[in-house]
N, C-alpha and C positions, 0 to 999 in steps of 0.2 A: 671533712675527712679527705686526705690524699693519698689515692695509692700509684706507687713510682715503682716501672717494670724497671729490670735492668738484666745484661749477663745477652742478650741476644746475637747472632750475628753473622756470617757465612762461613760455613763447614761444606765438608764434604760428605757422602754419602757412607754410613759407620762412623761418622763422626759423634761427638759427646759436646754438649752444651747442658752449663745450670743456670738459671733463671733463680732471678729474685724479686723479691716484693715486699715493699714495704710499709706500713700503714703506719699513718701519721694524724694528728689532728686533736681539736679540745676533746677531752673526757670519754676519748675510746675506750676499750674494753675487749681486744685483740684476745685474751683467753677464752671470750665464750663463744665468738665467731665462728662457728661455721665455714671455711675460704675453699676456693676452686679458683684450679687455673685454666681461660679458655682460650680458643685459638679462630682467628677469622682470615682464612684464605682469599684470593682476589675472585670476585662474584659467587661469594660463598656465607652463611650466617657464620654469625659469631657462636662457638659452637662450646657446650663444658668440655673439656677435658680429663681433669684429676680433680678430684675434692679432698678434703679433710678436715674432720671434724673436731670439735673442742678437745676432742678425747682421744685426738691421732685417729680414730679410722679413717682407711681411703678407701677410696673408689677409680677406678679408672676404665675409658671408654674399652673396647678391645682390642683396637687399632694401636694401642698404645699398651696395654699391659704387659709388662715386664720389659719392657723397653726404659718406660716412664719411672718416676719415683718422685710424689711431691711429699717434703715435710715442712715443719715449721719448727723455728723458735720464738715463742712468748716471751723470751726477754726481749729480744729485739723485734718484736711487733709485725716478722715477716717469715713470709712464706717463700717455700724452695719446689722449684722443679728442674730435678735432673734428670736429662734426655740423654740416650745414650741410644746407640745402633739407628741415629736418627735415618731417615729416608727421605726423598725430594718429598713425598706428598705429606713431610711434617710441615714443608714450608707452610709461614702464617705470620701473620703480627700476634704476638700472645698477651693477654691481658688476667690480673688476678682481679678477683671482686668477692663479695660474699657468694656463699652457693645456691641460694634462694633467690630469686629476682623481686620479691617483694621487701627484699631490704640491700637492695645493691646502694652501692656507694657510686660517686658518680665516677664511670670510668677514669682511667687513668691515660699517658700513650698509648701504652703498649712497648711490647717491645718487637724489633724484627727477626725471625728465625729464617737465616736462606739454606738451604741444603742441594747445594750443587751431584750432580750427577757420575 
């Protein structure tokens, strides 16, 4: 399975960036997944972010809600996160994967979020 971030990039401080994700691979099954999208800072873990589940519920950390908005579409196999009122300390490389760690897929890039000052 491969997941490919995309959509990242440098904005300014109120700026709007959407992220995508998209999963690929033999004999997936992208509708009963589980996805989150996370984020890893420079000397920082790799952190969840937004999850959502087979049945559209999200979650998101606090730092992020109502800022944040991830969805999907199961046609096309990928997940969305739209950042909006972004601030420098969203800067991160952001990576989608399942929301569980006991069945993560093997990372993907990532992608880079810069958010200037």
């Amino acid at each position: 399975v491969q997941l490919v971030e995309s959509g990242g990039g440098l904005v300014q401080s109120g700026g709007s960036l959407r992220l995508s994700c998209t999963v690929s691979g033999p004999e997936i099954t992208f509708t009963i997944y589980d996805m989150a999208w996370y984020r890893e800072a420079p000397g920082r873990q790799r952190d969840l972010v937004a999850s959502i589940t087979y049945r559209g519920d999200t979650t998101y950390i606090e730092s992020v809600q109502g800022r944040f908005t991830i969805s999907r579409d199961n046609a096309k196999n990928t997940v969305y996160l739209q950042m909006n009122s972004l601030k420098p300390e969203d800067t991160a490389v952001y990576y989608c994967n399942r929301k569980y760690s006991r069945l993560y897929f093997d990372w993907g890039q990532g992608t880079q979020v810069t958010v200037s000052a």
